[in-house]
Structures are given as structure tokens and as C-alpha cells.
C-alpha positions as CSV (number, residue, x, y, z in Angstrom):
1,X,143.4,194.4,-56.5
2,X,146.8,193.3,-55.1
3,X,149.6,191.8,-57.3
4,X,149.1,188.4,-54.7
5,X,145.5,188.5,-55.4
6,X,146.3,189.1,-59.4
7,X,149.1,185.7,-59.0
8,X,146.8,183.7,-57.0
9,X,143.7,184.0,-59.3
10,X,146.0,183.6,-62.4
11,X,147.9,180.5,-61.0
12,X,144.4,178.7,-59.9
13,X,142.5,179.6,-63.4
14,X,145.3,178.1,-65.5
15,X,145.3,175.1,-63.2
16,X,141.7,174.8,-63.4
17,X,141.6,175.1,-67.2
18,X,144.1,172.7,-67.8
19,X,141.8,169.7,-66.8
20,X,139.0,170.4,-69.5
21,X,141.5,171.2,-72.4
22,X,143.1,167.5,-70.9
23,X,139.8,166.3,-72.1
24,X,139.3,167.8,-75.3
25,X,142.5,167.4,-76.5
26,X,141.9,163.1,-75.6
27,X,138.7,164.0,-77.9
28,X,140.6,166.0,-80.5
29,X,143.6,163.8,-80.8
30,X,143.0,160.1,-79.5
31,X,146.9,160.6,-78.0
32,X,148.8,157.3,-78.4
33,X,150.1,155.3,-75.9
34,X,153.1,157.1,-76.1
35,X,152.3,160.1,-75.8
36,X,150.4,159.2,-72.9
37,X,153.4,157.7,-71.0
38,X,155.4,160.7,-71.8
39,X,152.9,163.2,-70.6
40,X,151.8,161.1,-67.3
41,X,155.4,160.7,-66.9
42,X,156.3,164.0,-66.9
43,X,153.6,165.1,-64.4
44,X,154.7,163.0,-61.7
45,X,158.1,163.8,-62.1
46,X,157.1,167.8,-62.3
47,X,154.7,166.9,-58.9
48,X,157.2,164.9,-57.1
49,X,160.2,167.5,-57.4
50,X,157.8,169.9,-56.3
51,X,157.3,168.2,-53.2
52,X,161.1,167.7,-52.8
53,X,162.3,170.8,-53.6
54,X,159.5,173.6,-52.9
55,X,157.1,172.1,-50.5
56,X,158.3,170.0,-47.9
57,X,161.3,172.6,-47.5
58,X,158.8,175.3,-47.1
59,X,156.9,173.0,-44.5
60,X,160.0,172.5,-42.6
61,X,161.1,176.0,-42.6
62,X,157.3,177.4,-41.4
63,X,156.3,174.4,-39.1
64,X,159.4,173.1,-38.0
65,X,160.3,169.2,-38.7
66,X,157.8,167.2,-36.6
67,X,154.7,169.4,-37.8
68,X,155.7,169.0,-41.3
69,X,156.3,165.0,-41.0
70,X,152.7,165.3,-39.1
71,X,151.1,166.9,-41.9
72,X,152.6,165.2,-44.9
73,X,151.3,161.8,-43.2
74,X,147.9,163.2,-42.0
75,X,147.3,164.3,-45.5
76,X,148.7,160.9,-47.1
77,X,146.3,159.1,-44.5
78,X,143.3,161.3,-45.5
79,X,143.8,160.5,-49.5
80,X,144.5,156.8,-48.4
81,X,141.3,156.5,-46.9
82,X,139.3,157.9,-49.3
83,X,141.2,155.2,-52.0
84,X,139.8,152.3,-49.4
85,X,136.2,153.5,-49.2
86,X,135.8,154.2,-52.6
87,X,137.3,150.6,-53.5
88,X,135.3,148.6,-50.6
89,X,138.3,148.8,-48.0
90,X,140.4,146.6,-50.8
91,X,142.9,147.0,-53.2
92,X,145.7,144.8,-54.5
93,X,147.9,145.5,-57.8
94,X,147.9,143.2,-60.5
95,X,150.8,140.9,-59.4
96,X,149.8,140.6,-55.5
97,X,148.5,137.0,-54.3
98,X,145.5,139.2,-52.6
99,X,144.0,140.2,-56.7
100,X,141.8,137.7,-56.8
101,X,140.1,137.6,-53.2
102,X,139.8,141.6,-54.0
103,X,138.3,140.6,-57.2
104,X,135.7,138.2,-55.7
105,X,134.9,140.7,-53.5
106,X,134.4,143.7,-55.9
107,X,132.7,141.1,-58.1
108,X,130.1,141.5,-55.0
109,X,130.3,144.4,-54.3
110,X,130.9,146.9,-57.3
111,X,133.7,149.8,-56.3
112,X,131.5,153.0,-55.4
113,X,131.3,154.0,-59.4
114,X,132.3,153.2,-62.7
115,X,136.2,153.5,-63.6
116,X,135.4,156.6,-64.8
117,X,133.5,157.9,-62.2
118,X,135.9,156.4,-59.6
119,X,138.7,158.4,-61.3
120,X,137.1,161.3,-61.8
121,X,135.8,161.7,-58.4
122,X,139.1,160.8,-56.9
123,X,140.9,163.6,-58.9
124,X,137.7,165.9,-57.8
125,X,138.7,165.1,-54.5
126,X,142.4,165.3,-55.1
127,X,142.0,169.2,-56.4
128,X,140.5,170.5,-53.3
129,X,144.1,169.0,-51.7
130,X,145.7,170.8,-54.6
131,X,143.9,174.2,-55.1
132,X,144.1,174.6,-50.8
133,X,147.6,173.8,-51.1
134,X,148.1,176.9,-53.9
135,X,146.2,179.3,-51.9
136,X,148.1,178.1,-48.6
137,X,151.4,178.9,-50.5
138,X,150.7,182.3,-51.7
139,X,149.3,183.6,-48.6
140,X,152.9,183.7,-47.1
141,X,155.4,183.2,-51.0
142,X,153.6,184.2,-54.4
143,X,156.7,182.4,-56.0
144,X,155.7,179.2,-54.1
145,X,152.4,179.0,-55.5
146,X,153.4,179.5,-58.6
147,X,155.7,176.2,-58.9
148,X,153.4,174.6,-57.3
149,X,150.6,175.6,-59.4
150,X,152.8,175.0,-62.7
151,X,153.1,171.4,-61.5
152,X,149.3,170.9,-60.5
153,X,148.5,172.3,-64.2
154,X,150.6,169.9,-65.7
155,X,148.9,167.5,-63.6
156,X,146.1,168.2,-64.3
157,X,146.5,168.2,-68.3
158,X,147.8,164.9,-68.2
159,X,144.9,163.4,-65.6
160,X,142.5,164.8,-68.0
161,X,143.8,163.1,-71.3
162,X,143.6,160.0,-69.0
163,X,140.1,160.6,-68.1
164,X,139.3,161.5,-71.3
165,X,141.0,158.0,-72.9
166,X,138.9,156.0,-70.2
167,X,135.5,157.6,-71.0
168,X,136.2,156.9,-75.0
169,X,137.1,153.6,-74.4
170,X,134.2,153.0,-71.7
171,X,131.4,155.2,-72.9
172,X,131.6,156.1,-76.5
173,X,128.4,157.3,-77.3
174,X,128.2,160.0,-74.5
175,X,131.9,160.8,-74.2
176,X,131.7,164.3,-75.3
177,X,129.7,165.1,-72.4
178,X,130.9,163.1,-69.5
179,X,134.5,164.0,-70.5
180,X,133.5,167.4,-70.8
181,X,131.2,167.2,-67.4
182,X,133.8,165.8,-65.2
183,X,136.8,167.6,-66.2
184,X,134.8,171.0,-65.8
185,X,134.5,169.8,-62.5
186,X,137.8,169.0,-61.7
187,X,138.6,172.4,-62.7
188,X,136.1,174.5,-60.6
189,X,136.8,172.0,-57.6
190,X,140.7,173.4,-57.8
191,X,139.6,177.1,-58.3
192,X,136.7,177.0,-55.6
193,X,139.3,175.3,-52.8
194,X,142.5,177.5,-53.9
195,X,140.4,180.9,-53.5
196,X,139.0,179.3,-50.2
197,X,143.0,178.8,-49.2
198,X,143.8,182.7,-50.1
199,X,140.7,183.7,-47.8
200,X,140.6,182.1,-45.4
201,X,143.4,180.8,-44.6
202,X,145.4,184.0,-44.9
203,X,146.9,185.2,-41.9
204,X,147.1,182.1,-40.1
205,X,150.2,181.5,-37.8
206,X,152.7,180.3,-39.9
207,X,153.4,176.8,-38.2
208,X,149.6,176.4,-38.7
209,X,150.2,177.3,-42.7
210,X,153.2,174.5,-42.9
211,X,151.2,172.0,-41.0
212,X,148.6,172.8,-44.0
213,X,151.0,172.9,-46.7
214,X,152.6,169.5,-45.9
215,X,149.4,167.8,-45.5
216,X,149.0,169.3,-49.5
217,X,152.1,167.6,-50.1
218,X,151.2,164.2,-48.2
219,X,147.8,164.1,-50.1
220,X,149.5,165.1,-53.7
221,X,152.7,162.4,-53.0
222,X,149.9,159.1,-52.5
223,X,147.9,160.1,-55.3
224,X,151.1,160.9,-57.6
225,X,152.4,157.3,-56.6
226,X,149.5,155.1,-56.5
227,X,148.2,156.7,-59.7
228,X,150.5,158.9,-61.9
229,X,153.4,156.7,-62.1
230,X,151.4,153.4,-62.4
231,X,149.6,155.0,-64.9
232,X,152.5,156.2,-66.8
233,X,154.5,152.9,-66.6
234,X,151.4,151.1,-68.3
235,X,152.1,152.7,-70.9
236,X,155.5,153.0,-71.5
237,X,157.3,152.3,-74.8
238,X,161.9,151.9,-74.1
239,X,161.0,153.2,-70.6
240,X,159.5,156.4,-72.3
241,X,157.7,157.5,-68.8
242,X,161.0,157.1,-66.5
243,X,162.6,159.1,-68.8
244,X,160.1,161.9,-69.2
245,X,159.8,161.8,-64.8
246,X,163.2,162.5,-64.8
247,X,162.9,165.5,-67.3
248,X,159.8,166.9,-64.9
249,X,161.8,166.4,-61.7
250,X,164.7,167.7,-62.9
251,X,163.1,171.0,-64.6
252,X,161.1,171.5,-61.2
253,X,164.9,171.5,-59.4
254,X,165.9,174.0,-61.7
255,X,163.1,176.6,-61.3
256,X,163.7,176.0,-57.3
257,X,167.2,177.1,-57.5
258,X,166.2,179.9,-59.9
259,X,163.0,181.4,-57.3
């Protein structure tokens, strides 16, 4: 077995475990809304210096500029989609004059699954943009993929305390299992797509591989702004989640220089 093959399958297990032991530790623990912030926060930071510092630079370097733009907004438009169809086509924050015309309407016309299941699924969908994007970046640089994968594991232990908070709050007597059931499915949804990026994807031309790579990065930038930091913010304490996405963007720009 090859020492890529060895990184690859290391990379995508961790990042695929650390969504259940998100969950169990919610179970475990009942983390406070400060701890919450702190370790949102941090993942979005860690997630959005990826993107700045390992994979858009990558993109550019293997695809050339205009591919790389293409694919980081193909991929954004793809995860920006999906958000629509799963909420009915409308969404509106809390503030906008729109929230309660979108409320009348998903008062009609329930979103397609409980909060939960809504969240769950979306991050379901969400790995098999992240687990691609790992086995994308160690088909051509193992040290890639292994940023990238430290920032989708820390992702992905924060996005399952979250899950894990909602289905407590939501579904008390059956939490064990649902929180369980749907993290274990986040997880095999990241290892099943990034062994399906080493395999088949390897070998590919590389402008083909940084078109691919940036639409990772376009999918991973709406869902880490439209749902990490959000989340994060809500439940900040002194600003405790800007502080802690600084930390995870800044640590990220440190292990770039350092690879």
C-alpha cells in the first residue's frame, strides 16, 4: 500500500470520526453556549483560511485563474441550490423585511424536514463536497489534503455538537439514536466520497483537478458563511466566536507557510 494511499485513508477516517464523537460529546457534556461559540468559531475560521491560503492557491496554480473562479462559483451555486430546495426556494434571516412572507409560506409549506433532519442532511450533503475535495487534493499534494482534511475534521466536530444540541433540545426521548444515526452518516458520506476522489479522480489532467478542487472550495465557503459563522455568532458571549475564527484562520496561515 502506498504512503498516499496510507495519508489519504488516515486523513478521510479522522474526518469521518470526528462527526459521531461531535455527537457524543453534545450527549456526554451538554457543551454550554460558550463553548459552542468558541468551537463553531474556530471551525470556520480553520475552513476559511483553508480556502485562502491552501485551496484557492492550489486552484489557481493547477487550473489557471478563470477555471478556478469558474469552479469556486459552480460549486457555491450547486450548495446554494440545494439550501433553496430544501427551504421551498425561500430563505430570509431574522432581521430581513422578507421573514415573515417566508414564514407564511413555510407555515404552508413545511421546509423538506425537521431542523434536525434539514441540518443533518445538508451537512450529509456538504461531506460528499468535502471528502471529494480531500481525495481531489491528495491525488496531486498529500500535504494538501492533509490541511484540508485537519480543517474538515474540525468542522466536522463542531457541526456534530451542533447537531447533537438541536436533537436534545428537539427530540429528547430518542436523541441517543438520531444523534448517533445521523452523525454516523455524515461520517461514512465523507469517507465513501473522499476514497471515490482518490480513485477515480486520480490521474485526471490537472486543470480538470483545480476546476474540481475550487468547486470544493465554492461549496465549503457558502456553507461555512451561511451556517458556521451565523451559528457561532448566536452564541457568542464578549465576541467569544470572532475571537476564536481568528485563532482558526490564523493557525491554518501558519501550517500553510510551514507545508
Amino acid at each position: 500500500m502506498s504512503n498516499d494511499l496510507l495519508i489519504i485513508l488516515g486523513v478521510a477516517s479522522a474526518a469521518a470520526v470526528a462527526s459521531p464523537l461531535g455527537g457524543m460529546a453534545a450527549m456526554a457534556l451538554r457543551p454550554s453556549s460558550l463553548v459552542l461559540s468558541v468551537a463553531v468559531g474556530f471551525a470556520a475560521g480553520v475552513l476559511m483560511g483553508t480556502f485562502a491560503f491552501e485551496m484557492m492557491p492550489t486552484s489557481v496554480k493547477l487550473a489557471g485563474l478563470a477555471l478556478a473562479v469558474a469552479g469556486f462559483l459552480l460549486g457555491l451555486a450547486l450548495v446554494y441550490i440545494l439550501d433553496l430546495y430544501v427551504n421551498r426556494w425561500k430563505m430570509a434571516g431574522p432581521e430581513a423585511d422578507q421573514k415573515e412572507a417566508v414564514n407564511r409560506l413555510h407555515r404552508r409549506r413545511r421546509p423538506r424536514g425537521s431542523n434536525v433532519a434539514v441540518l443533518a442532511g445538508a451537512t450529509s450533503a456538504e461531506e460528499l463536497i468535502e471528502g471529494m475535495t480531500i481525495g481531489v487534493g491528495a491525488t496531486f499534494k498529500p500535504n494538501v489534503a492533509l490541511i484540508v482534511g485537519l480543517a474538515i475534521c474540525i468542522d466536522n466536530l463542531s457541526e456534530g455538537m451542533s447537531i447533537g444540541e438541536l436533537t436534545l433540545d428537539e427530540e429528547p426521548k430518542s436523541a441517543k439514536r438520531r444523534i448517533l444515526g445521523w452523525t454516523s452518516l455524515i461520517g461514512l458520506s465523507l469517507f465513501l466520497s473522499a476514497m471515490a476522489g482518490w480513485f477515480l479522480l486520480k490521474g485526471l489532467a490537472q486543470p480538470v483537478t483545480g476546476f474540481l478542487f475550487a468547486m470544493g472550495a465554492g461549496g465549503m465557503f457558502y456553507l461555512t458563511i451561511t451556517d458556521l459563522v451565523p451559528e457561532a455568532e448566536s452564541h457568542q458571549f464578549q465576541q467569544s466566536s470572532a475571537i476564536a475564527n481568528a485563532a482558526g484562520f490564523l493557525l491554518v496561515m501558519v501550517l500553510a507557510e510551514m507545508s
